[in-house]
LOVOGU-237381 format. One record per residue (C-alpha): x, y, z; residue in three letters. Coordinates in steps of 0.001 Angstrom, whole numbers, plus 524288, in hexadecimal, padded with zeros to 5 digits. Example, Ala and Ser with C-alpha at 12.3 -4.5 7.8 and 13.67 -1.06 7.14 Angstrom:
2
PT      x      y      z  rest
PT  8300C  7EE6C  81E78   Ala
PT  83566  7FBDC  81BE4   Ser
This chain:
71
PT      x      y      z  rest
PT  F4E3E  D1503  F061A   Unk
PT  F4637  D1ED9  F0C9A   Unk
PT  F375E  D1DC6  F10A2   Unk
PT  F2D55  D23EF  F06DC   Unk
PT  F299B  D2CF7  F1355   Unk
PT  F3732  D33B3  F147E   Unk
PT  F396A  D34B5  F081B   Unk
PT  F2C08  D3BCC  F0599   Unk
PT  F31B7  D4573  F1329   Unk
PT  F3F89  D46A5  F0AB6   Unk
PT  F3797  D4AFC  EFDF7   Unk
PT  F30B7  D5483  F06F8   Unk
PT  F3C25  D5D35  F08E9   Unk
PT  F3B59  D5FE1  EF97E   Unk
PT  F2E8D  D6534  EFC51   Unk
PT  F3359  D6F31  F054C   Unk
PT  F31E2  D7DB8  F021B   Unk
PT  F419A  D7EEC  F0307   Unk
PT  F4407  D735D  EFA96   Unk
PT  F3750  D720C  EF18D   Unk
PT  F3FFE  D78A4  EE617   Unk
PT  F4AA3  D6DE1  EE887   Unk
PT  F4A27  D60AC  EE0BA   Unk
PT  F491D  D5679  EE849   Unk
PT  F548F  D4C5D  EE86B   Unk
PT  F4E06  D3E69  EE8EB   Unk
PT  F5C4C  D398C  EF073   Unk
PT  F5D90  D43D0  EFBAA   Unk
PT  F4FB8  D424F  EFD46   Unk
PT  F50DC  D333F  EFF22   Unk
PT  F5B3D  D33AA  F09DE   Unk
PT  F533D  D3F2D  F1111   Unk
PT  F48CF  D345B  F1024   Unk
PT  F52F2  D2963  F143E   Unk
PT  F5778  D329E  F1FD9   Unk
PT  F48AC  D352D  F2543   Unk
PT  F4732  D261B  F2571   Unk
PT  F5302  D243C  F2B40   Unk
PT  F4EE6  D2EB1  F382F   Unk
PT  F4259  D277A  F37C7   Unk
PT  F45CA  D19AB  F38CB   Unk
PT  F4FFC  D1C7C  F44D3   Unk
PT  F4592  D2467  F4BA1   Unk
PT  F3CA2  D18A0  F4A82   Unk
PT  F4782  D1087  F4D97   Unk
PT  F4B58  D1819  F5995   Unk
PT  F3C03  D1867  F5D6F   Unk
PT  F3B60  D0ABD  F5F4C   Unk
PT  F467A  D0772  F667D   Unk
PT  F453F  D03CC  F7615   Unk
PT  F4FA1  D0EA9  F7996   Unk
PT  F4528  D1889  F72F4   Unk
PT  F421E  D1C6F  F81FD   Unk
PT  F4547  D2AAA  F86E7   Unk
PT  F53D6  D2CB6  F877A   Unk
PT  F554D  D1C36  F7FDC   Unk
PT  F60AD  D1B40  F7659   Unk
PT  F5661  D1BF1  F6B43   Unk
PT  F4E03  D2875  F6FC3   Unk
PT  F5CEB  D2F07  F6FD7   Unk
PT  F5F94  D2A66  F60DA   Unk
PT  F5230  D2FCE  F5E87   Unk
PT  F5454  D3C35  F63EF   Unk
PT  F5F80  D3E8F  F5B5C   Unk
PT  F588A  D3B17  F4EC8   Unk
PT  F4CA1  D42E5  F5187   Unk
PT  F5697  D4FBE  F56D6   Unk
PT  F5E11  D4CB1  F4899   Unk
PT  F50A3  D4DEF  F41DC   Unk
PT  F4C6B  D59D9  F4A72   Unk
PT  F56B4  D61D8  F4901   Unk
């Protein structure tokens, strides 16, 4: 189940000049949510490992997530 906060970023993108005349669908909108909390809780997870040092195991996984979200 997705946090109240991504799911109120997922309705967002209904609110969108390009999509405004869309309906929103309640399910795709729920695993958008789902997949923002997802992102967030492994870049908190990442953050508070002991390898999150320059060049650690978990500043490498971190890197990838936040190039995936960048790009």
């Amino acid at each position: 189940m997705a946090t109240e906060h991504s799911r109120g970023i997922a309705a967002q993108a209904w609110c969108d000049p390009r999509t405004s005349h869309l309906g929103m669908i309640p399910e795709l909108a729920e695993v958008f949510a789902e997949t923002l909390d997802r992102y967030r809780d492994a870049i908190l997870w990442l953050y508070d490992q002991p390898s999150f040092t320059l060049k650690g195991k978990a500043w490498e996984h971190w890197h990838e997530i936040r190039d995936t979200l960048l790009k």
